[in-house]
N, C-alpha and C positions, 0 to 999 in steps of 0.2 A: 634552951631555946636556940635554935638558929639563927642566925643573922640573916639580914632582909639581903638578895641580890639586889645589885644594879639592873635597871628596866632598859631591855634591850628589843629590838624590832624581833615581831615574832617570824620565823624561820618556819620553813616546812619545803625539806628536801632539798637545803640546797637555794630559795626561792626566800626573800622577805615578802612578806606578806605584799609589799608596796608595787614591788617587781611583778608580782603575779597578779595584781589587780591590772598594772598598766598594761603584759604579755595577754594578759585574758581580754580586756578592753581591744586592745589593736589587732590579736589574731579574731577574735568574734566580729570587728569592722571587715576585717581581710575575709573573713569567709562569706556573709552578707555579701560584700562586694562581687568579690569571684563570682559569684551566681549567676550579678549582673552582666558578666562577660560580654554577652552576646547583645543583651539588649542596647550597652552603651556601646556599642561596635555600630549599632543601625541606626544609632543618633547620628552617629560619624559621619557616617558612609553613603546613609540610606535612608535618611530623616523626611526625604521627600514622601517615600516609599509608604512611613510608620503616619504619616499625617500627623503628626506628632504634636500636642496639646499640653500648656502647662498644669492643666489637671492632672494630665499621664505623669509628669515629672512629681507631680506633691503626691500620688498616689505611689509612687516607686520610693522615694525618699520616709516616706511612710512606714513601706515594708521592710526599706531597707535599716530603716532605727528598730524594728523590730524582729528581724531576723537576728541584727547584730547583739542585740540587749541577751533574746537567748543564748544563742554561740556563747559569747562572752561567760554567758553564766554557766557553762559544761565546759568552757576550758577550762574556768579557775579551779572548777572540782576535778577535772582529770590529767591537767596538764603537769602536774608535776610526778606523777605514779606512771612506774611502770611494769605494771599487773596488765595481763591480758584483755582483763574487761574494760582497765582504764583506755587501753588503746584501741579495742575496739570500740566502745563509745566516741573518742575521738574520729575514727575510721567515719562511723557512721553519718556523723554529724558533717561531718568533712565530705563524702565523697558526691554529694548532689554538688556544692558551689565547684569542685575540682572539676568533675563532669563538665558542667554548665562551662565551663572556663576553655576546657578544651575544645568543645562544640563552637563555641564558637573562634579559636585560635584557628578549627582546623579549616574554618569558610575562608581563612586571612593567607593560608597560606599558599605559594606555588604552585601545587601539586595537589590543589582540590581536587581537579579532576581525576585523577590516579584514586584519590583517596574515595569521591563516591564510584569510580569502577569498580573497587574490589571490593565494596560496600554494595554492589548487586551482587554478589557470589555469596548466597547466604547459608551457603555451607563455609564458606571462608568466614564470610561475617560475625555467624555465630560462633564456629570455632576459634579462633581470635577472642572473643567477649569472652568463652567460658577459659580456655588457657591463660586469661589475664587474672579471672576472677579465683581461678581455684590457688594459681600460684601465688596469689596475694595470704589468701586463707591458709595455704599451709606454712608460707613464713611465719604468721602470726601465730601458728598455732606450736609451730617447733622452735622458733626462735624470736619471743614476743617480746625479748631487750632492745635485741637489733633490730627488727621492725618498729618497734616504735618510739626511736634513737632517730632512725633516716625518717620517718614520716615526719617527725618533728621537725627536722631538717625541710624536708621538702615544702612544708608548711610556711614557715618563715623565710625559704627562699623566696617563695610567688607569692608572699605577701605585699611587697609593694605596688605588683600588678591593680591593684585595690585602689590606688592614688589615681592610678591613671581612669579607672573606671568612674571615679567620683567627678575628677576634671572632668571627661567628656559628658557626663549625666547634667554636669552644672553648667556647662558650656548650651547646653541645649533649647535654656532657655533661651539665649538673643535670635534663635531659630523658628521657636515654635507657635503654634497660633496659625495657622494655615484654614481656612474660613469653610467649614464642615457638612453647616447648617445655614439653608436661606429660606425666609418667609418674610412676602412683602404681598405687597397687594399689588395686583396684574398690571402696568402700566402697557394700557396698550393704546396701538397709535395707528391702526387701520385704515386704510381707505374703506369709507361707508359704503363701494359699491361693490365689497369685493363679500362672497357666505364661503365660510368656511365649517367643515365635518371635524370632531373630535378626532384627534390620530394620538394611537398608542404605538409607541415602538418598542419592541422586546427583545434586544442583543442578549443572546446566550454566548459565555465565553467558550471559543474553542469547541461550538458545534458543529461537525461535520457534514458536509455536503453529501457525503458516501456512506454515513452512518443514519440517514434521513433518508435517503433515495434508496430502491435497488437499482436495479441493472435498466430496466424498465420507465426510471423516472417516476414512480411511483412512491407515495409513502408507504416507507415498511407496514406491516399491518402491525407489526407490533408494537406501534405508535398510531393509536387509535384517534388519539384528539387533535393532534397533527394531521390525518386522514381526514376530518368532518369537517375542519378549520381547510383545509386545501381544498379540499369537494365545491367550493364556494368562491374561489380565489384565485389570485392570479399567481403563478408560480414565475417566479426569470430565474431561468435553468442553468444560464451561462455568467454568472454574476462573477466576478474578481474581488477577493479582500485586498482591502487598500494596502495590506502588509502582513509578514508573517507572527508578528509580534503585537501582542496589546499593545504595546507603549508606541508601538507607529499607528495601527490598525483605528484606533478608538480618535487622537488627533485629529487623524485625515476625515473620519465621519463628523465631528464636529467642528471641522475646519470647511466639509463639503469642497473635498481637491485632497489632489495624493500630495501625503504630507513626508519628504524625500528619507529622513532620519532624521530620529530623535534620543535626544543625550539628558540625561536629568543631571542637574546637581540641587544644591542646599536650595534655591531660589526658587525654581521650578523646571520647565520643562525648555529643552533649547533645539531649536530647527535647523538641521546641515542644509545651507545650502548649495548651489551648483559648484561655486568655487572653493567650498570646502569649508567657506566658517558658518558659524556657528551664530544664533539668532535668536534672540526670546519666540517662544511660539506663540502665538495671541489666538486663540480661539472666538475672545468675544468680539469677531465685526461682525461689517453689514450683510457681508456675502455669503457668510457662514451657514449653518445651519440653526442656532438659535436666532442671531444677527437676522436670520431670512423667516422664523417662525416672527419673531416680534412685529420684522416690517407689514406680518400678512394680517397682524392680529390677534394670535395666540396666545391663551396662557403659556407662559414656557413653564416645563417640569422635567428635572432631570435626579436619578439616582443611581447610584454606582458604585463600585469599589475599586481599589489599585491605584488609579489617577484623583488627585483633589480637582473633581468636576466642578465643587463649587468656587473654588480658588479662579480655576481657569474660566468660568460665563460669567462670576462676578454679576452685574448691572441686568447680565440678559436672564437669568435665571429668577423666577418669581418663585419657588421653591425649586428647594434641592438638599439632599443626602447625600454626604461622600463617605467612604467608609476606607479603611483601612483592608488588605489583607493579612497584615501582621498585625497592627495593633488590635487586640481585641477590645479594648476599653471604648465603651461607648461614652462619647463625651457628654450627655446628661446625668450621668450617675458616676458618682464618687463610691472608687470599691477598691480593697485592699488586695482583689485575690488578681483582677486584670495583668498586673504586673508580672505576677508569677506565670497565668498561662501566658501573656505574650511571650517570654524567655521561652518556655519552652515550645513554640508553634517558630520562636528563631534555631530551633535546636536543628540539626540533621536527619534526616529520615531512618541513617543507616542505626543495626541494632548496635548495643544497647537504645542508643539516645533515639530510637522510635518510638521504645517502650512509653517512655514519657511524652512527644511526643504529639504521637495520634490524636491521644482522646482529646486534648486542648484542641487540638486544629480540628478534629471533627465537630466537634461542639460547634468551634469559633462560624464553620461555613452553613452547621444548622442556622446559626444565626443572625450572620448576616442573609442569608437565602429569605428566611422568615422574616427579616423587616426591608428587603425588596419585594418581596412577593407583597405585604401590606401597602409597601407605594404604590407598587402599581395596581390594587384592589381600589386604589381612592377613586371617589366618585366623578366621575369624568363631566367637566361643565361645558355646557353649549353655548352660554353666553358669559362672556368671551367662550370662543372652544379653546380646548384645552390640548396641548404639545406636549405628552408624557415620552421620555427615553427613558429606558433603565436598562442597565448593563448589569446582569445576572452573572454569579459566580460562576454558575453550574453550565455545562458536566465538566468543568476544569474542576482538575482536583483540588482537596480531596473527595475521594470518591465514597460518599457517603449514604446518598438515597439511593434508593428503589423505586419501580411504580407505588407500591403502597405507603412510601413516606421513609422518614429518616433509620436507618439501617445498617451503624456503620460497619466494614468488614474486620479482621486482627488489625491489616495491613491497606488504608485507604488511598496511598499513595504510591501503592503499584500499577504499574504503566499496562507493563507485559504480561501476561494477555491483557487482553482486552475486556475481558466482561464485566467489571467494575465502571469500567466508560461506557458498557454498551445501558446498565442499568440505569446509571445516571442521566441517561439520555431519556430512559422512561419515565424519570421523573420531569424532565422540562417537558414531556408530551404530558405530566398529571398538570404541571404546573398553567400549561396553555390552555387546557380544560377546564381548569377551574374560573382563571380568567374569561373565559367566552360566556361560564355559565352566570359571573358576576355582572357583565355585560349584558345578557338576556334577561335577568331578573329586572335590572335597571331600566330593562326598555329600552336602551340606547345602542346595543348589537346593530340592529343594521344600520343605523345612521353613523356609526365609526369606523374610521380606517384602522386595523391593527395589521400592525406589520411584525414578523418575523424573520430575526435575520441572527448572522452571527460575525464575528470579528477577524475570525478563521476558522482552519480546520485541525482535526485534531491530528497532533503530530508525531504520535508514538503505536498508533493502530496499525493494525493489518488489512483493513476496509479503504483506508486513506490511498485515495490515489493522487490530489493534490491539497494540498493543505489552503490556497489560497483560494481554491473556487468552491464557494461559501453558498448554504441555503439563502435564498431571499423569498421570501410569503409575502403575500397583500391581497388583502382581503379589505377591499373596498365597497360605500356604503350601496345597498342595495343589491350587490354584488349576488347574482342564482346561479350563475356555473362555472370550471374552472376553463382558466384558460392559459397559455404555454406561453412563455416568451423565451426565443432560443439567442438572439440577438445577444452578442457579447457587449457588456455592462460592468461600469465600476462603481462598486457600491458604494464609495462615498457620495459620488455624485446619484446615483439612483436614490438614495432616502431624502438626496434634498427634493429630485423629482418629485418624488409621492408626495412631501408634503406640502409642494405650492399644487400637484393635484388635488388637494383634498379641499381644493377652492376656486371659487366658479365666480364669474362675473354675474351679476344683478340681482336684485335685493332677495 
């Protein structure tokens, strides 16, 4: 008989078993993490931006004990072999959080701009993706010690990165909570002698003045609902956007006054003034344009994305919707997968990291599109009358419908050409048709002001002749033919006009 050995830590390659639980534990956290790159970059940075919800943070911490529990569990069985399948298993596993990591390292760095120029050269772009991809594949394939010797390396290097993404994710709560959602009952405070007509206002982002008109002043024909909706309406021909950028543009119409520049940080949104500093922006007064719907007696209603609309009307807003364009997590529903598409709708356009990508963001703008379009379908009341704004995504990219509905293209956020913007344009002419036919069924078409406008023009076209001088529609009640207005107008100030017109002295 042999004699019993002494019990010793079981061993494998090199690895006590204790070593390899803790290296598979911390590299499976590290790669979980990595993932989140980007998204804890826009806590950071751009938390204003993400409208960011401690639901988003339990739904990310979620994924992220769950990404990590996998990983964890593929490194301990791969991490000590170095057999080609074990490294490339490793490879695979590994190259979405490494991705994700650099996607978003590359938005941090200097030299962004360099990096999406040569990232439009998509003979450059792909060739680059496949010269990295294939030289990776033939290390592995001719020398699978040494590659996956340094991958291990490389792995353990940027695993610390991991710490800092956890810090910023937890950090996010004393940020987050920015007020999304409002439903109240109307408090309105009228003068009894003043009737006022239902008014719907419908801002498309970044709809063109020159992509609506021809030469003519005329709507294109190939914007039919746009055409039957003008036939009846008042067109102002000469209108100015309060600025070239949503984040001034939308302010200044809700502030009703050109609103000078604006700077976001973690708080909210901050007003330059004349002498250079810098000022909370307050949307909700008297003067404003809800501030001025309330005083007349309106239901106030607003819906939107980009800006937290309902953060900023606060008290004057009787409902309201604000939506994220990054975060796709809709804050009534708790869901595991939101996480994942937001990271990648933060990812780069350029290829590879389009591939992944697209389809999130195409998706993300079916969807918010689809539950603005439903705001503004709500049944429009006459007593109180009812002050609807919504601020539509579309035709800003991405560029995803057609006249006949959602259709997205390989590549939805190309600029150049144009025909991807010119399509999407036919979809806010489907979108304005359907509203007018909702409006007819109801009964209440001619007794409502809708107006159509937009925040600017679009800035990457070959139609654009100036970005700032912006379509404006109204279509007021009773309203049988069209009529011109060439008089130079600034639309912040014209939509508060329209809507103290849309009310008449005596009973």
């Amino acid at each position: 008989m042999r004699p019993l050995r002494r019990l010793e830590p079981t061993r494998h390659r090199g690895l006590t078993l204790t070593r390899r639980v803790v290296v598979s534990a911390w590299l499976g956290l590290a790669l979980a993490a990595l993932f989140f790159y980007p998204l804890a970059a826009a806590v950071t940075f751009d938390i204003y931006y993400l409208q960011w919800q401690t639901a988003d943070l339990a739904e990310t911490a979620a994924v992220l004990a769950v990404l990590a529990t996998a990983c964890a569990g593929i490194v301990f069985a791969v991490w000590p072999r170095s057999t080609r399948l074990a490294t490339a298993t490793l490879v695979l596993i590994s190259i979405l959080p490494l991705a994700s990591f650099a996607a978003g390292l590359s938005r941090q760095l200097p030299y962004q701009e360099a990096l999406i120029a040569i990232g439009e050269n998509r003979a450059l772009d792909l060739g680059a993706s496949v010269l990295v991809a294939v030289a990776a594949a033939m290390t592995l394939l001719l020398w699978p010690a040494v590659f996956g010797r340094w991958f291990r390396r490389l792995l353990v290097l940027v695993s610390p990165v991991s710490l800092v993404v956890l810090a910023n994710l937890g950090a996010s709560v004393a940020r987050a909570d920015v007020v999304v959602r409002i439903d109240r009952e109307p408090a309105v405070t009228a003068a009894l002698e003043r009737t006022c007509a239902p008014v719907l206002a419908l801002l498309f982002d970044e709809l063109s003045f020159s992509y609506v008109y021809d030469d003519a002043e005329r709507i294109r024909r190939e914007l039919p609902a746009l055409g039957r909706l003008g036939s009846r309406a008042t067109h102002y021909l000469s209108v100015g956007a309060p600025g070239r950028e949503t984040r001034d543009a939308l302010p200044s119409f809700l502030a009703a006054r050109r609103v000078r520049e604006i700077e976001v940080d973690d708080g909210g949104l901050l007003e330059r003034q004349d002498d250079g500093s810098l000022t909370p922006f307050r949307a909700a007064t008297p003067d404003g344009l809800f501030g001025t719907a309330r005083r007349l007696g309106f239901r106030t209603e607003m819906a939107g994305y980009y800006l937290a609309y309902c953060d900023m009307l606060a008290e004057l807003a009787d409902t309201c919707r604000s939506r994220s364009f990054y975060n796709v997590s809709a804050p009534e529903a708790f869901s595991l997968f939101d996480p994942l598409r937001t990271t990648f709708v933060l990812w780069p356009r350029q290829l590879p990291f389009g591939l992944l990508k697209n389809p999130p963001f195409a998706a993300h703008q079916r969807e918010l599109v689809n539950e603005l379009v439903a705001f503004a379908r709500r049944p429009t009341t006459e007593r109180p009358p009812v002050f609807r704004f919504v601020h539509f995504s579309v035709p800003h990219l991405p560029f995803v419908f057609d006249a006949e509905g959602y259709d997205p293209p390989f590549d939805p956020l190309q600029t150049s050409p144009d025909a991807a913007y010119v399509r999407q344009v036919e979809y806010v002419d489907r979108i304005v048709g359907d509203l007018v036919a909702v409006l007819e069924r109801a009964g209440v078409y001619d007794r409502t002001t809708l107006v159509v406008l937009a925040d600017h023009g679009y800035r990457f076209g070959g139609r654009e002749r100036d970005p700032l001088h912006i379509p404006f529609i109204v279509k007021k009640p009773g309203q049988a033919v069209r009529e011109d207005v060439r008089t130079g107008l600034q639309g912040e100030v014209l939509l508060k006009d329209v809507l103290e017109g849309a009310c008449s002295s005596g009973a």
